[in-house]
N, C-alpha and C positions, 0 to 999 in steps of 0.2 A: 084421685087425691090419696086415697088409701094405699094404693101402691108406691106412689111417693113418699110415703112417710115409713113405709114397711122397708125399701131401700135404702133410706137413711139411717134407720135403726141398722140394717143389716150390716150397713160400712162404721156405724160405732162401735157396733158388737164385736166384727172381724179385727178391728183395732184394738181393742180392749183384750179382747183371747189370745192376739198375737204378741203381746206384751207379758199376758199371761203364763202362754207357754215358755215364751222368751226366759223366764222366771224357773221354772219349773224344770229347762231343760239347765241352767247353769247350776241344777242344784242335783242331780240324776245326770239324764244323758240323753241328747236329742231323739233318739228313738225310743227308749222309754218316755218321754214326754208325750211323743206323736201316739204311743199306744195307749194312753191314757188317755188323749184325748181322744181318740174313735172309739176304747172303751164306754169311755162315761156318755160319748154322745149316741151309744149303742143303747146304753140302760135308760137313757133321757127317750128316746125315740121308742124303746121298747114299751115304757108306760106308760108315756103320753097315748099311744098307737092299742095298749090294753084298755086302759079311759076312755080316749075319745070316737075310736075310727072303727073298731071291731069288724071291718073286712079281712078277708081271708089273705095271710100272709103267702099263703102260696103263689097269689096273683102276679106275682113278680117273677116268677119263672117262664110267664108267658110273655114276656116285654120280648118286644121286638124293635129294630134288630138286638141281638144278642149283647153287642159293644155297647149298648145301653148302661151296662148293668158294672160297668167297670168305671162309675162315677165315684165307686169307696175305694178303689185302689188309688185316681187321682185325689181322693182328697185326704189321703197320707202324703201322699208328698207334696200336694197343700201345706197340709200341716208344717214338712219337712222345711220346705223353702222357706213360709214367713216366718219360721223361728230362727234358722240359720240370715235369712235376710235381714231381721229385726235386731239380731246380736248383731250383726257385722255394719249395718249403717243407722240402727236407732229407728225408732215409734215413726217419725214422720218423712224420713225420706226413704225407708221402707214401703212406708203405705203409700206415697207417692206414687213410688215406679210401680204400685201392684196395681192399683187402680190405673194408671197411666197401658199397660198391659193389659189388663182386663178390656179397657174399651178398647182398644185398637184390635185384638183376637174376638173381642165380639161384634165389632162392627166387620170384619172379614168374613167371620161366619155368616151375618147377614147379607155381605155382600154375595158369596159364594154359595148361599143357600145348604150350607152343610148340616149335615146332624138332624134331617130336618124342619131347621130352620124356615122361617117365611125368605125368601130372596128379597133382598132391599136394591134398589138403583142406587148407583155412585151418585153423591152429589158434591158438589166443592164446599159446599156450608157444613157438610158435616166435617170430610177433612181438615176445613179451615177450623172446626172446634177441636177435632184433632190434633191439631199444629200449637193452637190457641195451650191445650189444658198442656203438649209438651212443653211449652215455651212456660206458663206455671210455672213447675218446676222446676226450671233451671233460674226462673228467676227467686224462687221461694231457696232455693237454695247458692244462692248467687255470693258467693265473701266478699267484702270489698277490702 
C-alpha cells in the first residue's frame, strides 16, 4: 500500500515541477531552467543525504555496470522534454503521452529483462491495459 501511495505522490509531483519549470523556462531559457532544476535537486539531495544517510558517497563509484551512473545525464533531458513538452501541448496532454510512454518503455524493459530488470512473460491483459490507458487519451483528448 505504501508504495502505491509513494507513486501517486510521485506523478503529482512530476506534474506540478513540470508546470513549474514550464514557468521558469518562459521567463529565462530552457536550459537555464533544466540547470536549476538538477541544481537545486543537487543541494535537496545533498542535505537530506548529510541528515539522514551518512554512508559514504564514494559508494557510487563502485556501481556496476558503469552505464548505471548516467541516470543524471537522462534526467536533464527529462527535464528538457517535459518543459518543452508542457509549453508546446499544456499540463495534461503532456502528462498524458509521458505517462502513456513511461509504461509501455517500462513494461518492454520487463519484458526484455534489460537493465537488470526482473523479466516479466507477455501477457494480453497487460497489453490490453496498454491499448485500454492509449485509447484514454485519445478519448480524454477527443474534440467533438
Amino acid at each position: 500500500m505504501a508504495g502505491f501511495l509513494i507513486a501517486l505522490v510521485s506523478g503529482a509531483l512530476m506534474s506540478i515541477q513540470g508546470v513549474f519549470n514550464t514557468e521558469v523556462t518562459k521567463q529565462s531559457s530552457v536550459w537555464v531552467s533544466a540547470s536549476w532544476v538538477q541544481f537545486s535537486a543537487l543541494m535537496a539531495c545533498l542535505l537530506i543525504w548529510a541528515v539522514f544517510d551518512q554512508s559514504s558517497l564514494m559508494a557510487v563509484f563502485k556501481v556496476t555496470p558503469w552505464y548505471m551512473l548516467l541516470g543524471g545525464v537522462i534526467g536533464a533531458f527529462i527535464t528538457y522534454t517535459v518543459i518543452q513538452g508542457m509549453s508546446a501541448l499544456g499540463p495534461a496532454k503532456a502528462t498524458m503521452l509521458i505517462v502513456l510512454a513511461q509504461l509501455t518503455v517500462s513494461w518492454g524493459i520487463e519484458l526484455l529483462g534489460l537493465f537488470g530488470a526482473e523479466r516479466a512473460e507477455f501477457s494480453l491483459r497487460r497489453l490490453a491495459g496498454l491499448l485500454i490507458a492509449a485509447a484514454g487519451v485519445i478519448i480524454f483528448e477527443w474534440e467533438t
